[in-house]
SEFIZA-3560 file (N, C-alpha, C; in Angstrom, 3 decimals):
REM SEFIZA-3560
<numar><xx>11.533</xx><yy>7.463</yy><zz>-8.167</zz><atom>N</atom></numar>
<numar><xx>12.215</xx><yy>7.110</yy><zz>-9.399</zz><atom>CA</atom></numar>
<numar><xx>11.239</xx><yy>6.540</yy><zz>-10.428</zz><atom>C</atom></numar>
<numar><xx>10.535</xx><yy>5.889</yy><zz>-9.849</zz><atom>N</atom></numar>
<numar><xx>9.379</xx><yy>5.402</yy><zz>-10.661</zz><atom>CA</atom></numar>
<numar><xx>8.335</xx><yy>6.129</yy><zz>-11.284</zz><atom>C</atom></numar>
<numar><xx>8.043</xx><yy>7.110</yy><zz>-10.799</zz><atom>N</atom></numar>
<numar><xx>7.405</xx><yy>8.041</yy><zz>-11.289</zz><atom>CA</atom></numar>
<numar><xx>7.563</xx><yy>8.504</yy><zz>-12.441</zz><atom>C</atom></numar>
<numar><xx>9.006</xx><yy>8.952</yy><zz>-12.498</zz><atom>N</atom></numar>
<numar><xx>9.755</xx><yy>9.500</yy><zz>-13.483</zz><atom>CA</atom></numar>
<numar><xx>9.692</xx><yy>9.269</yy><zz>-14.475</zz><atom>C</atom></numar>
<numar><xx>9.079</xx><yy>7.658</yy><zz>-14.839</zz><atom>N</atom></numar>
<numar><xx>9.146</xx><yy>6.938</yy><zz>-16.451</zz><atom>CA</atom></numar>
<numar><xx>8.697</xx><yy>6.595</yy><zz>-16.872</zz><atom>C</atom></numar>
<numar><xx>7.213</xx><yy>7.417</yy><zz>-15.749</zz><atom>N</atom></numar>
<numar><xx>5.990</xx><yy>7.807</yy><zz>-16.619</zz><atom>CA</atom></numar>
<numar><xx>5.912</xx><yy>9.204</yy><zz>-16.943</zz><atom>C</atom></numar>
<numar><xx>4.499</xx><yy>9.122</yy><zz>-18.338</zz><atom>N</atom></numar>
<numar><xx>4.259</xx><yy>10.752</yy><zz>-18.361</zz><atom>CA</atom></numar>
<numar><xx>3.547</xx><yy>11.419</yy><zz>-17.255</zz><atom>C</atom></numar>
<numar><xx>3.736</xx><yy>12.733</yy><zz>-16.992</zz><atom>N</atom></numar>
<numar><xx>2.663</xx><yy>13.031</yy><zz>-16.020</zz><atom>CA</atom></numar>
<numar><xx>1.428</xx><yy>12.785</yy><zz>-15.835</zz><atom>C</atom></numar>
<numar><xx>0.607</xx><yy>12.347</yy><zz>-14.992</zz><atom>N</atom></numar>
<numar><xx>-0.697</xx><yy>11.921</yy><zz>-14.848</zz><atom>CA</atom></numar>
<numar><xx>-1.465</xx><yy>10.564</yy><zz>-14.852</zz><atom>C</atom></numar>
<numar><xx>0.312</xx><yy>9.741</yy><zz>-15.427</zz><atom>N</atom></numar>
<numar><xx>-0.055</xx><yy>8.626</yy><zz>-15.401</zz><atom>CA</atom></numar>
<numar><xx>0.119</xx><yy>7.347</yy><zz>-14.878</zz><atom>C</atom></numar>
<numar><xx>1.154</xx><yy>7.637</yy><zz>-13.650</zz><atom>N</atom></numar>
<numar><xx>1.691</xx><yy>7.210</yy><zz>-12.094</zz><atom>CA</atom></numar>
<numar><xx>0.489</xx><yy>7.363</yy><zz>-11.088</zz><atom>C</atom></numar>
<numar><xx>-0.159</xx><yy>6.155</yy><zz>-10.683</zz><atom>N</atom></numar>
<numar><xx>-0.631</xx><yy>6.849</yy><zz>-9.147</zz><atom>CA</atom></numar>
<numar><xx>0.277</xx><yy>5.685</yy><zz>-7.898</zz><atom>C</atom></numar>
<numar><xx>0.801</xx><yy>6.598</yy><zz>-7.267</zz><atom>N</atom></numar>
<numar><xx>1.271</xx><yy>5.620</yy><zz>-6.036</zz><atom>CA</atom></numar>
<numar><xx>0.470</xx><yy>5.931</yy><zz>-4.734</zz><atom>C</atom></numar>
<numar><xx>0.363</xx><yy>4.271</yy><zz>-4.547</zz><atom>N</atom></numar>
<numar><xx>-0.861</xx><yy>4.060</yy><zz>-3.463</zz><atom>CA</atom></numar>
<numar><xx>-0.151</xx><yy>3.509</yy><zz>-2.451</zz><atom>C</atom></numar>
<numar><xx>-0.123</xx><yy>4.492</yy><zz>-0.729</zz><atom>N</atom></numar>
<numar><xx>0.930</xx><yy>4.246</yy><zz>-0.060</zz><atom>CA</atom></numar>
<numar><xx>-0.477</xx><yy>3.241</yy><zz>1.237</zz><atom>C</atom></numar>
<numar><xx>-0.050</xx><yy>2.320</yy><zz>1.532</zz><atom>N</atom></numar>
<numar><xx>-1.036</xx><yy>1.493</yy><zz>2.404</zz><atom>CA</atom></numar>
<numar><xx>-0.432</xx><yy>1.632</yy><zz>4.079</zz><atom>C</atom></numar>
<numar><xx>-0.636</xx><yy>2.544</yy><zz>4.451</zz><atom>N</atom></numar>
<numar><xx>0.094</xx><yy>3.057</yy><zz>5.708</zz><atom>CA</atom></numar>
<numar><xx>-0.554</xx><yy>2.321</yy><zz>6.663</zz><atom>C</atom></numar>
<numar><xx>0.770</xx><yy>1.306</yy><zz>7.041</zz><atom>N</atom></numar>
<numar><xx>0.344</xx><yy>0.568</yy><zz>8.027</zz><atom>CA</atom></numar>
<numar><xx>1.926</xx><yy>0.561</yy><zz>9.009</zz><atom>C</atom></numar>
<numar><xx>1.818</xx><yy>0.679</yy><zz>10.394</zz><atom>N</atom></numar>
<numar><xx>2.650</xx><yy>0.975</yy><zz>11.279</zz><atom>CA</atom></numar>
<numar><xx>3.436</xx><yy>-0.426</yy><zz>11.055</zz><atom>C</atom></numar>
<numar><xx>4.264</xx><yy>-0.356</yy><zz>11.517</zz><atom>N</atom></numar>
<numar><xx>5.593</xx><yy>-1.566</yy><zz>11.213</zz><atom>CA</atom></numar>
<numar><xx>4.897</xx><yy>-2.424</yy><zz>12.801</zz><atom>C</atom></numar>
<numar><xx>4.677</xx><yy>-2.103</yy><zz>13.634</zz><atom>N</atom></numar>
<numar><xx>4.094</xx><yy>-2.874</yy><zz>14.815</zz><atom>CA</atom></numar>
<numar><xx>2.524</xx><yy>-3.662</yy><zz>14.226</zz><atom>C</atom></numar>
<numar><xx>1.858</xx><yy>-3.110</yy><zz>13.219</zz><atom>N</atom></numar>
<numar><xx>0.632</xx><yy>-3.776</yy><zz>12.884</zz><atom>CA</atom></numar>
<numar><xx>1.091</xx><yy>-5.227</yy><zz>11.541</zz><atom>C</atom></numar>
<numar><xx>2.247</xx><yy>-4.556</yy><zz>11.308</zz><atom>N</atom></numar>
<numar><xx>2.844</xx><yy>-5.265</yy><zz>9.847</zz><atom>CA</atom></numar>
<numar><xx>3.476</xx><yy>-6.543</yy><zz>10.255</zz><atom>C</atom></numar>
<numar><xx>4.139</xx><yy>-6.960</yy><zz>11.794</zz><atom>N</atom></numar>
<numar><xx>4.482</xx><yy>-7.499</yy><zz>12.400</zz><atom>CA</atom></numar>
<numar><xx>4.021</xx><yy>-8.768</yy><zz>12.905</zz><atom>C</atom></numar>
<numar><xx>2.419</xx><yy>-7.892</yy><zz>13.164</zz><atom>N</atom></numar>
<numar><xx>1.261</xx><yy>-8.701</yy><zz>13.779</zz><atom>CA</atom></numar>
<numar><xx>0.216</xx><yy>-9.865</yy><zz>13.003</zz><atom>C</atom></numar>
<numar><xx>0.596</xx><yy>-8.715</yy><zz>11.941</zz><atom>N</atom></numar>
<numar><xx>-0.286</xx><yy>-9.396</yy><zz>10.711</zz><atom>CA</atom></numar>
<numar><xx>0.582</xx><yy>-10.268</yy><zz>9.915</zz><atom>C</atom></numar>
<numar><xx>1.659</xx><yy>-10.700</yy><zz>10.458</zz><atom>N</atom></numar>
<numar><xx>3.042</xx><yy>-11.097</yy><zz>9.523</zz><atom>CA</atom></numar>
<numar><xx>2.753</xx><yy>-12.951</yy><zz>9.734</zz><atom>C</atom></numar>
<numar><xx>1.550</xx><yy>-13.233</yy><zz>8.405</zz><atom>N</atom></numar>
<numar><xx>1.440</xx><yy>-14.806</yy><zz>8.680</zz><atom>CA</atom></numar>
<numar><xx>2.438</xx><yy>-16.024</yy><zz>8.733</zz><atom>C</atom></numar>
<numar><xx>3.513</xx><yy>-15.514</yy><zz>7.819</zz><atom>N</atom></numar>
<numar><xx>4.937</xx><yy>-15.778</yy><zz>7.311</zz><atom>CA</atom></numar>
<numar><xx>5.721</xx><yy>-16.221</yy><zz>8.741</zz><atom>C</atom></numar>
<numar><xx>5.659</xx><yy>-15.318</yy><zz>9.618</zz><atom>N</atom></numar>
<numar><xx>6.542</xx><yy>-14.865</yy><zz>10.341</zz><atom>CA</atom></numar>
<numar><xx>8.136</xx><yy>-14.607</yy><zz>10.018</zz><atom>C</atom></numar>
<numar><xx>8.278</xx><yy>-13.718</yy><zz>9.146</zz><atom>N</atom></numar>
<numar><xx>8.512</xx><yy>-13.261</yy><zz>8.338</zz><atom>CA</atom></numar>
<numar><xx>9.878</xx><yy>-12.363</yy><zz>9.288</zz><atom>C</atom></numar>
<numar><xx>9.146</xx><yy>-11.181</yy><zz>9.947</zz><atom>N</atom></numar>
<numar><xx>9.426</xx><yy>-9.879</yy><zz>10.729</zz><atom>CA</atom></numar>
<numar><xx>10.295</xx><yy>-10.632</yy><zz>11.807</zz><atom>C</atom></numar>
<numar><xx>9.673</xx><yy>-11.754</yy><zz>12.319</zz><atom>N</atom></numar>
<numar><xx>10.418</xx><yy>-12.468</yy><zz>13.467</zz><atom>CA</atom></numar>
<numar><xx>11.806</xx><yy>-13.125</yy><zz>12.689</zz><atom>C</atom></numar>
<numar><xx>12.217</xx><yy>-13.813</yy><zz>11.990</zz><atom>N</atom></numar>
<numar><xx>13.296</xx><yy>-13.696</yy><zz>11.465</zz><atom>CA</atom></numar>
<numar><xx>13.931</xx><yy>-13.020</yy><zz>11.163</zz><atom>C</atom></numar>
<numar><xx>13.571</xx><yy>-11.840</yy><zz>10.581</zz><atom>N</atom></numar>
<numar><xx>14.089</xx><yy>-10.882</yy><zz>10.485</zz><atom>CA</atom></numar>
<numar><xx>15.211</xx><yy>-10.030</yy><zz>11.995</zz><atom>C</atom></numar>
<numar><xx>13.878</xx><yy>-10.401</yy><zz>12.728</zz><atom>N</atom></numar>
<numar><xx>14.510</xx><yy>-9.577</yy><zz>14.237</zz><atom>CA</atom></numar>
<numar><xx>15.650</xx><yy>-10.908</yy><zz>14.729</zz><atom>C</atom></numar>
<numar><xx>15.370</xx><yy>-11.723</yy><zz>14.550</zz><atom>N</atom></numar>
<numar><xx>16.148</xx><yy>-12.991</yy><zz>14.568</zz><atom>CA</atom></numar>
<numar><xx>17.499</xx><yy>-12.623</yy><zz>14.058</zz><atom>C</atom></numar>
<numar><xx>17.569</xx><yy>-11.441</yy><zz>12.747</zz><atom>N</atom></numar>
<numar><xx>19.055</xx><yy>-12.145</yy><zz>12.013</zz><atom>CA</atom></numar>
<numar><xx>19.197</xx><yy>-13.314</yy><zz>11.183</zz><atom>C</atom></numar>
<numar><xx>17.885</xx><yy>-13.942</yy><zz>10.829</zz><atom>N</atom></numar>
<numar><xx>17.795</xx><yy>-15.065</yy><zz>10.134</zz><atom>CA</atom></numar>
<numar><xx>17.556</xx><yy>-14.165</yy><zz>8.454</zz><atom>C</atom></numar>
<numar><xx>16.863</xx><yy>-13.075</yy><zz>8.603</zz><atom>N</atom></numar>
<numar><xx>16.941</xx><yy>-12.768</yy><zz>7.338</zz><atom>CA</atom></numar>
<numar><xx>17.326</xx><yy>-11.056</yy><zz>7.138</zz><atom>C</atom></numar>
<numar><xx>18.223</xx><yy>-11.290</yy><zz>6.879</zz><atom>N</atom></numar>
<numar><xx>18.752</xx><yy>-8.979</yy><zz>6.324</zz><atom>CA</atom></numar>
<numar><xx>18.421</xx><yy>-8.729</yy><zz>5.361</zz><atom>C</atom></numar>
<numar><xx>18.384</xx><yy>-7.031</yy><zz>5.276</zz><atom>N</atom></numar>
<numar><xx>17.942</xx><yy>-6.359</yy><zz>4.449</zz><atom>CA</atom></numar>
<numar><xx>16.573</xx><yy>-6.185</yy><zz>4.303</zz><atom>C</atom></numar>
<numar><xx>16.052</xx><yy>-6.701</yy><zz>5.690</zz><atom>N</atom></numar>
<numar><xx>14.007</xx><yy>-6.628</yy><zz>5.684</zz><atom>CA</atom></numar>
<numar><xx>13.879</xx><yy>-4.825</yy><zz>5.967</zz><atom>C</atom></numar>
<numar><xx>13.340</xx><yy>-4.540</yy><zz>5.028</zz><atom>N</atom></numar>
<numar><xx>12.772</xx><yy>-3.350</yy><zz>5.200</zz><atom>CA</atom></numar>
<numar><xx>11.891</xx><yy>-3.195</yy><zz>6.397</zz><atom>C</atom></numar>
<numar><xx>12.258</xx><yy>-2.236</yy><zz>7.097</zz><atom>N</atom></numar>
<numar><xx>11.678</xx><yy>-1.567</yy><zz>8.452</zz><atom>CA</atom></numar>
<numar><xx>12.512</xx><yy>-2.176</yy><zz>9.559</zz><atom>C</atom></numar>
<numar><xx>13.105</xx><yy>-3.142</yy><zz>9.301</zz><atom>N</atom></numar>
<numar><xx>13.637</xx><yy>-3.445</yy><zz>10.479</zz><atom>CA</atom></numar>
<numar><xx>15.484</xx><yy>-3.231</yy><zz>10.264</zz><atom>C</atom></numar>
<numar><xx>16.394</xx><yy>-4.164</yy><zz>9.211</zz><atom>N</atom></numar>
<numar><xx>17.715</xx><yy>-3.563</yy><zz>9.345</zz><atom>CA</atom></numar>
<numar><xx>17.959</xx><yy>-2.852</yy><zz>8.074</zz><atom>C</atom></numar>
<numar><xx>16.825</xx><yy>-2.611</yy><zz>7.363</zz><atom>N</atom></numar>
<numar><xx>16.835</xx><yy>-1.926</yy><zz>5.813</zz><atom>CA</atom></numar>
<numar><xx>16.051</xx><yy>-0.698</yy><zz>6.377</zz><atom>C</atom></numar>
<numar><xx>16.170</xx><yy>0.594</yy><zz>5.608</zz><atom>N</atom></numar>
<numar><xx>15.673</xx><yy>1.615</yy><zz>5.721</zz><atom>CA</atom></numar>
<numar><xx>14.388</xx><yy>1.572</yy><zz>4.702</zz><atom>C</atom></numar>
<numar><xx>12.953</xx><yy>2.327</yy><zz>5.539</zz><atom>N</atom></numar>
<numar><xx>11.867</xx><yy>2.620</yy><zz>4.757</zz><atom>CA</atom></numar>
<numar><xx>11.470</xx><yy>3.686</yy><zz>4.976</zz><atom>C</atom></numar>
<numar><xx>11.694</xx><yy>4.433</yy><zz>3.515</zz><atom>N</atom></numar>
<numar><xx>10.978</xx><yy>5.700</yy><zz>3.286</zz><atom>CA</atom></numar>
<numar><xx>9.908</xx><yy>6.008</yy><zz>2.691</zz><atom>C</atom></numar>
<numar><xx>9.082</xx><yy>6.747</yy><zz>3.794</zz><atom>N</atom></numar>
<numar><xx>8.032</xx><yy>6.924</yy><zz>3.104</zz><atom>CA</atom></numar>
<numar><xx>7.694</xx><yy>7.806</yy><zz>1.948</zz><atom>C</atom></numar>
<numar><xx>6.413</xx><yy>7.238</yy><zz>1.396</zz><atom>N</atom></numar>
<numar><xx>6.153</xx><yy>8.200</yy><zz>0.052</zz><atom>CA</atom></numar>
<numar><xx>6.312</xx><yy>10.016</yy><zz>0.554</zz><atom>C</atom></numar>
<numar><xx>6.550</xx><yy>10.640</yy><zz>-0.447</zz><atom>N</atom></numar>
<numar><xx>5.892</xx><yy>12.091</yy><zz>-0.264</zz><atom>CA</atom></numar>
<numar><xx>4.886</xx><yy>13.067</yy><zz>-0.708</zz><atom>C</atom></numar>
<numar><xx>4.485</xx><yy>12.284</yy><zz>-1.579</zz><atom>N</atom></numar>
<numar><xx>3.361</xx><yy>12.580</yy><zz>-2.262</zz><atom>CA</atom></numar>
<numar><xx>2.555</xx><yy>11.282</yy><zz>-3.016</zz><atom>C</atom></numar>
<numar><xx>2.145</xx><yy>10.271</yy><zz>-2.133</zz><atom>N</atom></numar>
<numar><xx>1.165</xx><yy>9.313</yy><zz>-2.856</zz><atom>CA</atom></numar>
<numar><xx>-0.343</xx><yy>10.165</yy><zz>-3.194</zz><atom>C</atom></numar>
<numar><xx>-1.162</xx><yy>9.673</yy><zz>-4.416</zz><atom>N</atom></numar>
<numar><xx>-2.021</xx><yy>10.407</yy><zz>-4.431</zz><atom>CA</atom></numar>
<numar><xx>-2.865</xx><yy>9.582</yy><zz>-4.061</zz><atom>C</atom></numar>
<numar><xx>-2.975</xx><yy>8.486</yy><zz>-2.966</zz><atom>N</atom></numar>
<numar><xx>-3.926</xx><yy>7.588</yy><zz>-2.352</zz><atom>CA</atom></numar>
<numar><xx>-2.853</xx><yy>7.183</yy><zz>-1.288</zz><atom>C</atom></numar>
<numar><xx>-3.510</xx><yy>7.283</yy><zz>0.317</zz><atom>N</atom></numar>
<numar><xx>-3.068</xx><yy>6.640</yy><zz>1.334</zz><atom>CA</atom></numar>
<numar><xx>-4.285</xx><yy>5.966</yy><zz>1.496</zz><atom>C</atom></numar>
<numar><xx>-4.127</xx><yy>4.702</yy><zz>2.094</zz><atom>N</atom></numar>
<numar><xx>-4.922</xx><yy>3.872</yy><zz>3.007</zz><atom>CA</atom></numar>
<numar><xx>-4.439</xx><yy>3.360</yy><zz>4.225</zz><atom>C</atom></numar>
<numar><xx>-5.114</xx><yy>3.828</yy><zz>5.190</zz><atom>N</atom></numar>
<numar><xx>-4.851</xx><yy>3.675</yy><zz>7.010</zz><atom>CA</atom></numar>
<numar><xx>-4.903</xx><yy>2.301</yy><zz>6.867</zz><atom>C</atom></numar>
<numar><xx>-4.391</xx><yy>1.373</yy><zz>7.193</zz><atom>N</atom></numar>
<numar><xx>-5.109</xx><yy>-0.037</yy><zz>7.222</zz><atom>CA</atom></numar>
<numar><xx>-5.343</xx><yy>-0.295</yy><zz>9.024</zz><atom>C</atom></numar>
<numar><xx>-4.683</xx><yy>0.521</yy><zz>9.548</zz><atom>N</atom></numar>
<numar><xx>-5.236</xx><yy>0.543</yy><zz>10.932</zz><atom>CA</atom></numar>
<numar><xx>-6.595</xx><yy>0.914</yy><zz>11.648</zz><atom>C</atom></numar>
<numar><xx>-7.451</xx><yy>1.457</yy><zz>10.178</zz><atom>N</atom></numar>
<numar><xx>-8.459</xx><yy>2.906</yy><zz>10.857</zz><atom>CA</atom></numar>
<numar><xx>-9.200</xx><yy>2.080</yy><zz>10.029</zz><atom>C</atom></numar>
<numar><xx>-9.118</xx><yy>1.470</yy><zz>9.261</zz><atom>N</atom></numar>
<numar><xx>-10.280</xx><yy>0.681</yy><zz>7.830</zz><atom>CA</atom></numar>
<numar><xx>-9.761</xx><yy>-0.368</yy><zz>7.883</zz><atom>C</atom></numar>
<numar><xx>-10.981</xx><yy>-1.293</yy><zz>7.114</zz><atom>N</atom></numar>
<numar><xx>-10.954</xx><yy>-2.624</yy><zz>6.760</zz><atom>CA</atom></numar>
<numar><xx>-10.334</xx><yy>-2.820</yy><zz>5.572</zz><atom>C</atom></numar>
<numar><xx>-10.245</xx><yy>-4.184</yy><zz>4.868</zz><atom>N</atom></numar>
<numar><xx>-10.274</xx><yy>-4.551</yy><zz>3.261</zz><atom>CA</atom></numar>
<numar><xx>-10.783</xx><yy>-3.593</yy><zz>2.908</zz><atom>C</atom></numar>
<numar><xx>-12.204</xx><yy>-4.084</yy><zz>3.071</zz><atom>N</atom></numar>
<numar><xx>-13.274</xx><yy>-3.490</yy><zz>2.206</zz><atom>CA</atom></numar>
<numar><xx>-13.277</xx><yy>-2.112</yy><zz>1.813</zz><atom>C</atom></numar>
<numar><xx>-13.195</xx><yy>-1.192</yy><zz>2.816</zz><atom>N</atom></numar>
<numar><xx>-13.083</xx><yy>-0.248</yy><zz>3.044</zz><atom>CA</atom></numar>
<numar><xx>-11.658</xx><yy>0.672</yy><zz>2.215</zz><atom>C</atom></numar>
<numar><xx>-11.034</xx><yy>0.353</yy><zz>2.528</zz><atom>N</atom></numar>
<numar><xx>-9.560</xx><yy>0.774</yy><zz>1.354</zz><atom>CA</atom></numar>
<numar><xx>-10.131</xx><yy>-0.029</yy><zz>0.193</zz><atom>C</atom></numar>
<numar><xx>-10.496</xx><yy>-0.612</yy><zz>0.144</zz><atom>N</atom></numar>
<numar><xx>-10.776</xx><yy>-0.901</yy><zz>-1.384</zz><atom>CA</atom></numar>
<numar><xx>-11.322</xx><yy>0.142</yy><zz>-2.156</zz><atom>C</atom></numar>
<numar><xx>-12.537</xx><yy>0.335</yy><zz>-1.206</zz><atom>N</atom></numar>
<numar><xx>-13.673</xx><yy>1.406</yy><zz>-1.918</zz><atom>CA</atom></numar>
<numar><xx>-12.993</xx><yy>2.438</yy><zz>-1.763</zz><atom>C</atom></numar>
<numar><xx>-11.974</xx><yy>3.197</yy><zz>-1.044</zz><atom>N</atom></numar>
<numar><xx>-11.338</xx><yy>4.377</yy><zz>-1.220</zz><atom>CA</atom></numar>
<numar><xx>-10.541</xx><yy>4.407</yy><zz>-2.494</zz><atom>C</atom></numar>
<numar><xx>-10.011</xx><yy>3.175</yy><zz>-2.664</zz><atom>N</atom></numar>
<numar><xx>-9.363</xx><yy>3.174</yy><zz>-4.059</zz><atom>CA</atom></numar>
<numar><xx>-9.910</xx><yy>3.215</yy><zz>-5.153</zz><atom>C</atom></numar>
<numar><xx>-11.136</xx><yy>2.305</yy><zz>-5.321</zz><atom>N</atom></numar>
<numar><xx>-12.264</xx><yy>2.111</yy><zz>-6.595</zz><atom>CA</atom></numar>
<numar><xx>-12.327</xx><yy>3.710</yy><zz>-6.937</zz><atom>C</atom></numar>
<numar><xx>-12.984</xx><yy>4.198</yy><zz>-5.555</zz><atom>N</atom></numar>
<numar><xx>-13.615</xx><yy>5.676</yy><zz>-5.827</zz><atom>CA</atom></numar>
<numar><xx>-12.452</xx><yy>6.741</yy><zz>-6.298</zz><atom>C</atom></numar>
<numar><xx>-11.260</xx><yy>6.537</yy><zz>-6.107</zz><atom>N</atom></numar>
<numar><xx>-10.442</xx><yy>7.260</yy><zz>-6.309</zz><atom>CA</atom></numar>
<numar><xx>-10.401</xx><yy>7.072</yy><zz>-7.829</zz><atom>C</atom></numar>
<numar><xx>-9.570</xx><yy>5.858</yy><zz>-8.402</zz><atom>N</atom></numar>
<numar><xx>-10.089</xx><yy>5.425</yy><zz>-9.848</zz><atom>CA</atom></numar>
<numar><xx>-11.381</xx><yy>5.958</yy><zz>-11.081</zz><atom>C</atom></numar>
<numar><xx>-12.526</xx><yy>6.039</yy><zz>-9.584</zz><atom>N</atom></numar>
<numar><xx>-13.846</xx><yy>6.165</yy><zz>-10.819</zz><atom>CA</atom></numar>
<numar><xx>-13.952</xx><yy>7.530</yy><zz>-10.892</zz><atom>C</atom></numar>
<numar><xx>-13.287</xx><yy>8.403</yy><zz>-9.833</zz><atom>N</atom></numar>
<numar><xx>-13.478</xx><yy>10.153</yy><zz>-10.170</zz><atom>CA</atom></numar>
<numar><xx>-12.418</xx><yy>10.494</yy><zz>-10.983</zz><atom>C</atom></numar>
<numar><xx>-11.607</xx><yy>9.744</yy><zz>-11.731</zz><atom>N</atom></numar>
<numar><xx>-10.704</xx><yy>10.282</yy><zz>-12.358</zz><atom>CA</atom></numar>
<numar><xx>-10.323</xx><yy>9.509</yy><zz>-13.125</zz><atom>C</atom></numar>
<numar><xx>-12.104</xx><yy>8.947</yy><zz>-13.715</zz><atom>N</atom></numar>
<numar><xx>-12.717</xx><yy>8.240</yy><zz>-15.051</zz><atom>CA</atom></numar>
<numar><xx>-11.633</xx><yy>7.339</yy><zz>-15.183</zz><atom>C</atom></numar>
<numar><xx>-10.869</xx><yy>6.451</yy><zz>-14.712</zz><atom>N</atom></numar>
<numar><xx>-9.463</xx><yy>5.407</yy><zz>-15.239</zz><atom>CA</atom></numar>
<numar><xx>-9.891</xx><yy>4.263</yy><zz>-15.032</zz><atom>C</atom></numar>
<numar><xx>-11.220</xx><yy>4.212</yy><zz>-13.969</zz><atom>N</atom></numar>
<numar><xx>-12.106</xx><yy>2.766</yy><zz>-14.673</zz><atom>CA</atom></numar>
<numar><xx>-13.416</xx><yy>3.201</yy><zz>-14.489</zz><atom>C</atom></numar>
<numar><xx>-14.533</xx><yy>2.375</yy><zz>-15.266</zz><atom>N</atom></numar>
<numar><xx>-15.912</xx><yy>2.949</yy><zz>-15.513</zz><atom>CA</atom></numar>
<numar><xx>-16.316</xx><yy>1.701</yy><zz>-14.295</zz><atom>C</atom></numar>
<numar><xx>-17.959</xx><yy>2.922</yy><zz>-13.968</zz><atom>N</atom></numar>
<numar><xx>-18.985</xx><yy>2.003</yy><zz>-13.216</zz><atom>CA</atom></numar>
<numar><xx>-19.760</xx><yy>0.778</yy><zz>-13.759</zz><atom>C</atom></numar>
<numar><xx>-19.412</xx><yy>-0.447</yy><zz>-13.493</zz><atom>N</atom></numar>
<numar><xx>-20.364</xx><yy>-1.412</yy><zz>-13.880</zz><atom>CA</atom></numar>
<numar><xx>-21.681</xx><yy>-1.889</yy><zz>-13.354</zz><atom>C</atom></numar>
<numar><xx>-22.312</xx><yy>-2.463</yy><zz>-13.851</zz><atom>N</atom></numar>
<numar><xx>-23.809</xx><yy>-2.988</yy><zz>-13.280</zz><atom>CA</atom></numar>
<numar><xx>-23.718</xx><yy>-4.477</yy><zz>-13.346</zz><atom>C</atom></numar>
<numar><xx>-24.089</xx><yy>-5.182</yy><zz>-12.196</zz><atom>N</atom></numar>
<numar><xx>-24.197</xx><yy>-6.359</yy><zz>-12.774</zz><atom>CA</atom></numar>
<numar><xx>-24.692</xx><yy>-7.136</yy><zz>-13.619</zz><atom>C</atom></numar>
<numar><xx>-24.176</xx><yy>-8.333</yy><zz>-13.978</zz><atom>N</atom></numar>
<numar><xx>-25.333</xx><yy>-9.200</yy><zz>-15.069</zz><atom>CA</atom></numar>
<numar><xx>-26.077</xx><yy>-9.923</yy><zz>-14.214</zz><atom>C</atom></numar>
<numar><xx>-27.176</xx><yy>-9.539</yy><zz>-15.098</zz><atom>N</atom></numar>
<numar><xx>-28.255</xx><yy>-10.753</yy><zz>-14.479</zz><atom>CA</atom></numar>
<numar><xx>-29.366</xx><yy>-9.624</yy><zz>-13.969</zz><atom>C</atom></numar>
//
């Protein structure tokens, strides 16, 4: 839907594919555990439905890569399709 209300070319959705068992793990909040609790509804993945993208034009594994690493998949994605320029540092 979101897509939609932009012009073409000027939406990118960046899907960060991470398994609902890693999302869980990493859940500092504990967040997911309430959730499974019944303390909180409507948590997506657990009593809310999540659908995935079908065409993001950037996935990042966060299971298979680091931060760092999805970062630079994203930067690079950005800098080949000139929407931000290469800097140099100062100094």
């Amino acid at each position: 839907m979101v897509r939609n209300l932009f012009p073409a070319g000027e939406f990118i959705e960046v899907f960060m594919n991470t398994p609902l068992e890693a999302c869980e793990e990493r859940d500092p909040k504990g967040l997911y555990k309430k959730a499974r609790a019944g303390e909180i509804t409507h948590f997506t993945g657990i009593d809310a439905p999540y659908e995935l993208p079908s065409h993001p034009e950037v996935t990042l594994d966060t299971t298979q890569y680091s931060v760092d690493q999805c970062v630079d998949k994203l930067v690079s994605y950005l800098r080949d399709r000139k929407l931000i320029l290469e800097c140099s540092g100062a100094g």
